[in-house]
OpenMM code with the backbone's topology and positions (N, CA, C; nanometers):
from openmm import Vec3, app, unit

residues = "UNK UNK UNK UNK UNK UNK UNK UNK UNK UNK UNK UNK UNK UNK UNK UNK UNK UNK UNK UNK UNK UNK UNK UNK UNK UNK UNK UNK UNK UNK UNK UNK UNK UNK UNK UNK UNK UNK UNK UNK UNK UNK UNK UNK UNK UNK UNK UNK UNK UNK UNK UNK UNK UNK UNK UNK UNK UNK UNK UNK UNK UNK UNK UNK UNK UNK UNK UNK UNK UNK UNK UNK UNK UNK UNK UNK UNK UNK UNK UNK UNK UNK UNK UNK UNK UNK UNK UNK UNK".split()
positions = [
    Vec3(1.2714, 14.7170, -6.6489),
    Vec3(1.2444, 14.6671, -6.7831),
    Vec3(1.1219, 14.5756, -6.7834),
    Vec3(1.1292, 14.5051, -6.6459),
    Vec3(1.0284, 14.4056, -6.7167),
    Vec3(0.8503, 14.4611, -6.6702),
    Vec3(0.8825, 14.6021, -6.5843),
    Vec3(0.7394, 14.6533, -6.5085),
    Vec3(0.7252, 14.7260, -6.6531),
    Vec3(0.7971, 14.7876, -6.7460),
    Vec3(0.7733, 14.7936, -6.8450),
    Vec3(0.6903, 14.7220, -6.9886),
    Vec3(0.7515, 14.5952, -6.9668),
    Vec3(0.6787, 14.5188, -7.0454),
    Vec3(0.5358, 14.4716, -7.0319),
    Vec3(0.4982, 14.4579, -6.8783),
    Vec3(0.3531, 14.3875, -6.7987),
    Vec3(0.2809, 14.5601, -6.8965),
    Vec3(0.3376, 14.6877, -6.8359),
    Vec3(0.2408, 14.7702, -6.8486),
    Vec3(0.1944, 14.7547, -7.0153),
    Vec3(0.3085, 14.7517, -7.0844),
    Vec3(0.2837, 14.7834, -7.2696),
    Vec3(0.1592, 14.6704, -7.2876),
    Vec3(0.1780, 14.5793, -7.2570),
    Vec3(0.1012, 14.4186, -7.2499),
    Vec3(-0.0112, 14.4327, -7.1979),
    Vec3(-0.0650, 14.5148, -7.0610),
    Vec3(-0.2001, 14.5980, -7.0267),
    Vec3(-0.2891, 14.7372, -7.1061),
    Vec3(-0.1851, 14.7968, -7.1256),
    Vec3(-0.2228, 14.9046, -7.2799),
    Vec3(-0.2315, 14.8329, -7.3798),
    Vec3(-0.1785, 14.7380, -7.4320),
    Vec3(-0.2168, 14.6635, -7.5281),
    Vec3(-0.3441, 14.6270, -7.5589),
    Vec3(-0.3964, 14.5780, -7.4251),
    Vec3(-0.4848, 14.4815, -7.4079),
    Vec3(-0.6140, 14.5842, -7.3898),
    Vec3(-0.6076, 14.6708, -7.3385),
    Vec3(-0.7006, 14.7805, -7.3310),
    Vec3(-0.7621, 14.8464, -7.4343),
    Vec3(-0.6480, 14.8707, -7.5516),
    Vec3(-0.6565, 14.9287, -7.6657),
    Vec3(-0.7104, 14.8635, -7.7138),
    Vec3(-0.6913, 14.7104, -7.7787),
    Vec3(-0.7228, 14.6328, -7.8402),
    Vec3(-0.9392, 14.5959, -7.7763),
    Vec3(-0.9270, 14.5598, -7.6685),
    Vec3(-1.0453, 14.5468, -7.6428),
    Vec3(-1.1745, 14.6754, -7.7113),
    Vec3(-1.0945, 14.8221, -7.7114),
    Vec3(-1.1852, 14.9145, -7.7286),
    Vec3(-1.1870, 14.9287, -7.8819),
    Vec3(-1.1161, 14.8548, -7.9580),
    Vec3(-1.1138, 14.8466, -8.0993),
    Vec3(-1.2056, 14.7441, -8.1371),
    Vec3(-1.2198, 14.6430, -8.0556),
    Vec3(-1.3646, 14.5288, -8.0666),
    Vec3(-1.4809, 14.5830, -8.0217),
    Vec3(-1.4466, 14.6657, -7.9149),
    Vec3(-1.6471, 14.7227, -7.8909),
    Vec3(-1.6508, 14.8046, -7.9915),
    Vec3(-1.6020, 14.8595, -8.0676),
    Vec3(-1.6200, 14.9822, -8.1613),
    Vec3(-1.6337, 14.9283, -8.2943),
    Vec3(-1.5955, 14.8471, -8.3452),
    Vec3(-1.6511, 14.7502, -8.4572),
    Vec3(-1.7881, 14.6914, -8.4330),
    Vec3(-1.8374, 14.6400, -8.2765),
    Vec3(-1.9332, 14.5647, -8.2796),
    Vec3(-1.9920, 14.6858, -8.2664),
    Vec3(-2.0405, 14.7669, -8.2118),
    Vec3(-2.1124, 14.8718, -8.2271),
    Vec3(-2.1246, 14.9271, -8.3609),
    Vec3(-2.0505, 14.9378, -8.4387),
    Vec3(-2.0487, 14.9968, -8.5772),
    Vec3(-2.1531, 14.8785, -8.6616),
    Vec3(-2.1325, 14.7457, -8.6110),
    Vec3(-2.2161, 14.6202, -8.6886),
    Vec3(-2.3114, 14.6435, -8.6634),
    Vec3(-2.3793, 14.7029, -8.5363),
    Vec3(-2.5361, 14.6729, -8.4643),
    Vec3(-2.5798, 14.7672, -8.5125),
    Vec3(-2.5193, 14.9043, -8.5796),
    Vec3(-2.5864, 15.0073, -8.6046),
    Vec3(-2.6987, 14.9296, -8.7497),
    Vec3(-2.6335, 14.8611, -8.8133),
    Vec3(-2.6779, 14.7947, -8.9520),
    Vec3(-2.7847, 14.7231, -8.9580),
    Vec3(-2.8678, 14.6471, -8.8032),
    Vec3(-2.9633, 14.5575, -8.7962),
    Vec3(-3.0472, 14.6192, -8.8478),
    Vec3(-3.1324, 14.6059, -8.8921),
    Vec3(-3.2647, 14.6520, -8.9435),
    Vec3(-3.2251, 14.7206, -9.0448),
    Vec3(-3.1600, 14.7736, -9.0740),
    Vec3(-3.1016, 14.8527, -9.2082),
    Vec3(-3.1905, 14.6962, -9.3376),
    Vec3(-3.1610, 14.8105, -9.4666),
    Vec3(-3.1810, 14.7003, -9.5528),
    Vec3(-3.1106, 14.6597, -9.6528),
    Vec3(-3.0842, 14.5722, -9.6903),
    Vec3(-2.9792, 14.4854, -9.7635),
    Vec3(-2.9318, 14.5767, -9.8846),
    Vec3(-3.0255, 14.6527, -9.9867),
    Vec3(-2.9839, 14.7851, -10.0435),
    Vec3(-2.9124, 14.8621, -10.0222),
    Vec3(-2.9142, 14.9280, -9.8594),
    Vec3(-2.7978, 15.0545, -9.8434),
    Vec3(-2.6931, 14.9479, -9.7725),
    Vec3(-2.7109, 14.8181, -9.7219),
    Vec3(-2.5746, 14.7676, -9.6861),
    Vec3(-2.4985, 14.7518, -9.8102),
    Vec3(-2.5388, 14.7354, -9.9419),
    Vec3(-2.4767, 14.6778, -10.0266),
    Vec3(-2.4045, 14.8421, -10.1137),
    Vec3(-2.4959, 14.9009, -10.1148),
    Vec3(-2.4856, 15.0747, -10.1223),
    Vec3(-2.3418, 15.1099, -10.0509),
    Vec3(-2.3397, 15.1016, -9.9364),
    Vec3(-2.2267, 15.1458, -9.8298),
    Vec3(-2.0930, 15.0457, -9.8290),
    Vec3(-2.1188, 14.9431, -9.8707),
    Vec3(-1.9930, 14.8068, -9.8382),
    Vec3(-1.9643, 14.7330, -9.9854),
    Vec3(-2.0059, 14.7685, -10.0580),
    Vec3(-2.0021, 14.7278, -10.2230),
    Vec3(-2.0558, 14.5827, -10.2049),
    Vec3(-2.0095, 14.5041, -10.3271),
    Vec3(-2.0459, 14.4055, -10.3439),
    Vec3(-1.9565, 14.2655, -10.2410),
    Vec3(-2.0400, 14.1678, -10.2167),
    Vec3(-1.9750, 14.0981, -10.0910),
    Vec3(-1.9136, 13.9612, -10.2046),
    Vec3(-1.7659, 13.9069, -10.1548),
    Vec3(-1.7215, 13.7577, -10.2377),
    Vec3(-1.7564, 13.6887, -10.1811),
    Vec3(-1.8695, 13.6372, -10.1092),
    Vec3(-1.9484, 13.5096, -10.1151),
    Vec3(-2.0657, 13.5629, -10.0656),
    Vec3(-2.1656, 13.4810, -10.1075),
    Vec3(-2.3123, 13.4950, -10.0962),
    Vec3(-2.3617, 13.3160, -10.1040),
    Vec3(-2.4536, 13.3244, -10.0038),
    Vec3(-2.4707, 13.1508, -9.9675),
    Vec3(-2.6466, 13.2421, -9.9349),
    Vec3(-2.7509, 13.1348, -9.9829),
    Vec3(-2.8869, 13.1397, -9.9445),
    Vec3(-2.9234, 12.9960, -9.8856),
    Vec3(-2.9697, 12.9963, -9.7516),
    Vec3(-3.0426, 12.8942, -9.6916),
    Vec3(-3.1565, 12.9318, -9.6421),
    Vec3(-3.2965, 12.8601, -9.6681),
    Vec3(-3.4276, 12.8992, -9.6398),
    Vec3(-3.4351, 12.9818, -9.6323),
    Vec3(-3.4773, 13.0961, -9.5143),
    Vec3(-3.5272, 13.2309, -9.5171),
    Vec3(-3.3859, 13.3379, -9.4900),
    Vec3(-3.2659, 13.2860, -9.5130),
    Vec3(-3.1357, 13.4136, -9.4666),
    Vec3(-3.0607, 13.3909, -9.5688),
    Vec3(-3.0396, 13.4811, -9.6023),
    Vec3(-2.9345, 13.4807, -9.6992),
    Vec3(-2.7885, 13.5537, -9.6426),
    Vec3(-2.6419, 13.4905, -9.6448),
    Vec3(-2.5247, 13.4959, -9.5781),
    Vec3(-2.4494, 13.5935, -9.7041),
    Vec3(-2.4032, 13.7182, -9.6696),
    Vec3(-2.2992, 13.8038, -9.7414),
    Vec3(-2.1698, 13.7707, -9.6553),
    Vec3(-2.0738, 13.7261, -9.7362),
    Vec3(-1.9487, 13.7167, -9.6756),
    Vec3(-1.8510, 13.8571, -9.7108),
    Vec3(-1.7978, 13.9238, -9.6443),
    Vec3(-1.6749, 13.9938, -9.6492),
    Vec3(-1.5472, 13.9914, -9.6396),
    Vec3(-1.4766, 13.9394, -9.7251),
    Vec3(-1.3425, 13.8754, -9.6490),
    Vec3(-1.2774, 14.0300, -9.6247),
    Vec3(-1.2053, 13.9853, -9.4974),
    Vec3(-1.0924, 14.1440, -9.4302),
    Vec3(-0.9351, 14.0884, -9.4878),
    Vec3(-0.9118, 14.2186, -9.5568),
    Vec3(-0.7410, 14.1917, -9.5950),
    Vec3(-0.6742, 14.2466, -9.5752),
    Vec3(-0.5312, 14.2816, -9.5098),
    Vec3(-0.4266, 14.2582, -9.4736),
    Vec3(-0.3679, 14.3971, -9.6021),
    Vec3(-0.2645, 14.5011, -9.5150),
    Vec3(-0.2231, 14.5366, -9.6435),
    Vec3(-0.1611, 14.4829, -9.7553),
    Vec3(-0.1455, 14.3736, -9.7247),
    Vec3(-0.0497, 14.2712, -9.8667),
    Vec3(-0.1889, 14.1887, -9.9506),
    Vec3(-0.3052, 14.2560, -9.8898),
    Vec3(-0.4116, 14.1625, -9.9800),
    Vec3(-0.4137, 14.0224, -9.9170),
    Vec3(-0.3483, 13.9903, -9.7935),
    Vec3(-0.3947, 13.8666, -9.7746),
    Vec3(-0.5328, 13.8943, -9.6682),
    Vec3(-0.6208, 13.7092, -9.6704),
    Vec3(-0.7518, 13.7165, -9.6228),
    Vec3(-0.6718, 13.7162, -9.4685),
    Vec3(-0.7352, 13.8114, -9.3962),
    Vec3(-0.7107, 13.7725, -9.2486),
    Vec3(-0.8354, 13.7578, -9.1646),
    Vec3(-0.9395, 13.7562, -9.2596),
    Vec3(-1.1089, 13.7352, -9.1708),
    Vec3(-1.2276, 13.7589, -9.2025),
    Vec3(-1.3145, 13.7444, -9.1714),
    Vec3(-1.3985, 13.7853, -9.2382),
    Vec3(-1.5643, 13.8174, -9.1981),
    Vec3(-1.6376, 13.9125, -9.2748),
    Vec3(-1.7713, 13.9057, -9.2083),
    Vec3(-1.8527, 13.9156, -9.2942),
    Vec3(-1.9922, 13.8457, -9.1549),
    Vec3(-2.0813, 13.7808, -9.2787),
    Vec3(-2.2402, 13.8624, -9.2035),
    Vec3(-2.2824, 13.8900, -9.3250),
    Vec3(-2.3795, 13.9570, -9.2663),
    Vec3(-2.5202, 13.8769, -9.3145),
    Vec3(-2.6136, 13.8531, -9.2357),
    Vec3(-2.7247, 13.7482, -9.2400),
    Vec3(-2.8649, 13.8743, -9.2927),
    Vec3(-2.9146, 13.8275, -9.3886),
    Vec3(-3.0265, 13.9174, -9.4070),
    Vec3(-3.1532, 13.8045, -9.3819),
    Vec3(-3.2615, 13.9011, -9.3469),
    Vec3(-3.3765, 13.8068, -9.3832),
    Vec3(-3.4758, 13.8216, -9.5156),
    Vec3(-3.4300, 13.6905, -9.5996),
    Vec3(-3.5104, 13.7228, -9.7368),
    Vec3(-3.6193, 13.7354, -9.7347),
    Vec3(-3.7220, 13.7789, -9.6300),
    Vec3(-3.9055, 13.7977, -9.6537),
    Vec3(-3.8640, 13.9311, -9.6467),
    Vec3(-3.7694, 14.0354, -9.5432),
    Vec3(-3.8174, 14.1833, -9.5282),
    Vec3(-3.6784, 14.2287, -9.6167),
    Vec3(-3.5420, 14.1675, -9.6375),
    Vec3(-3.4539, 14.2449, -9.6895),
    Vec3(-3.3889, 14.2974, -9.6128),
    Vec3(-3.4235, 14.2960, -9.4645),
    Vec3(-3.3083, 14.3262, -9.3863),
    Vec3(-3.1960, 14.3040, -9.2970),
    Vec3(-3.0936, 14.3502, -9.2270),
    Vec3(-2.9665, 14.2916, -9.1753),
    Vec3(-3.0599, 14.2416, -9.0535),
    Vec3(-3.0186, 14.1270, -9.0683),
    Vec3(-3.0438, 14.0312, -8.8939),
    Vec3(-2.9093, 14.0424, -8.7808),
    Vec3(-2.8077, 13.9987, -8.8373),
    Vec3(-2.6757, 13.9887, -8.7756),
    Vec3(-2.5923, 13.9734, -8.8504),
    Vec3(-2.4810, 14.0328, -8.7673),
    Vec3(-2.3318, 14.0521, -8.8295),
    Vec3(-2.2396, 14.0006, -8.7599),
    Vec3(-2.1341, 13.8944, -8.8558),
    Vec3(-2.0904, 13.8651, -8.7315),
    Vec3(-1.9379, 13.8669, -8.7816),
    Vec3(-1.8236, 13.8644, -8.6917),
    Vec3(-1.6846, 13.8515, -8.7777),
    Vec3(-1.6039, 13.7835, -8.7185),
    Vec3(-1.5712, 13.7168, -8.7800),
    Vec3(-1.4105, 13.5593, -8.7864),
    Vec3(-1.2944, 13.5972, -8.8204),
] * unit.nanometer
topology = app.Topology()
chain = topology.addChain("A")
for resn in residues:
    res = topology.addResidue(resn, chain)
    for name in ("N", "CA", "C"):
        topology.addAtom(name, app.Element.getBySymbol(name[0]), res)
């Protein structure tokens, strides 16, 4: 029972890791993209914050009950319009 549990707890952990490289890879595809087809592809973002030259799109991630469980924010640069970084909380 319990060589059982270590293994589920290592598949767990395996799975889970390859579900984070595959999101961050899916984010990096977006750098240079421009703030048009991000907004095109991901609709409109609930928060938007501008400081000097970046402007911050927030995405909150929800939960099937609609609750916030995180969120991402994608940094553009306001001279070219495009994604700098993405990052998620």
């Amino acid at each position: 029972m319990r060589k059982a549990a270590v293994a589920a707890i290592i598949i767990f952990g395996l799975l889970a890791g390859c579900g984070t490289y595959g999101d961050q890879a899916r984010h990096d595809s977006w750098i240079g993209k421009t703030e048009a087809s991000l907004l095109s592809s991901w609709g409109g973002p609930d928060r938007v914050l501008e400081s000097g030259a970046v402007k911050y799109l927030t995405y909150d991630i929800r939960n099937f009950y609609g609750d916030t469980i995180g969120n991402r924010t994608v940094q553009i640069n306001t001279m070219t319009g495009r994604v700098i970084l993405i990052t998620r909380n």
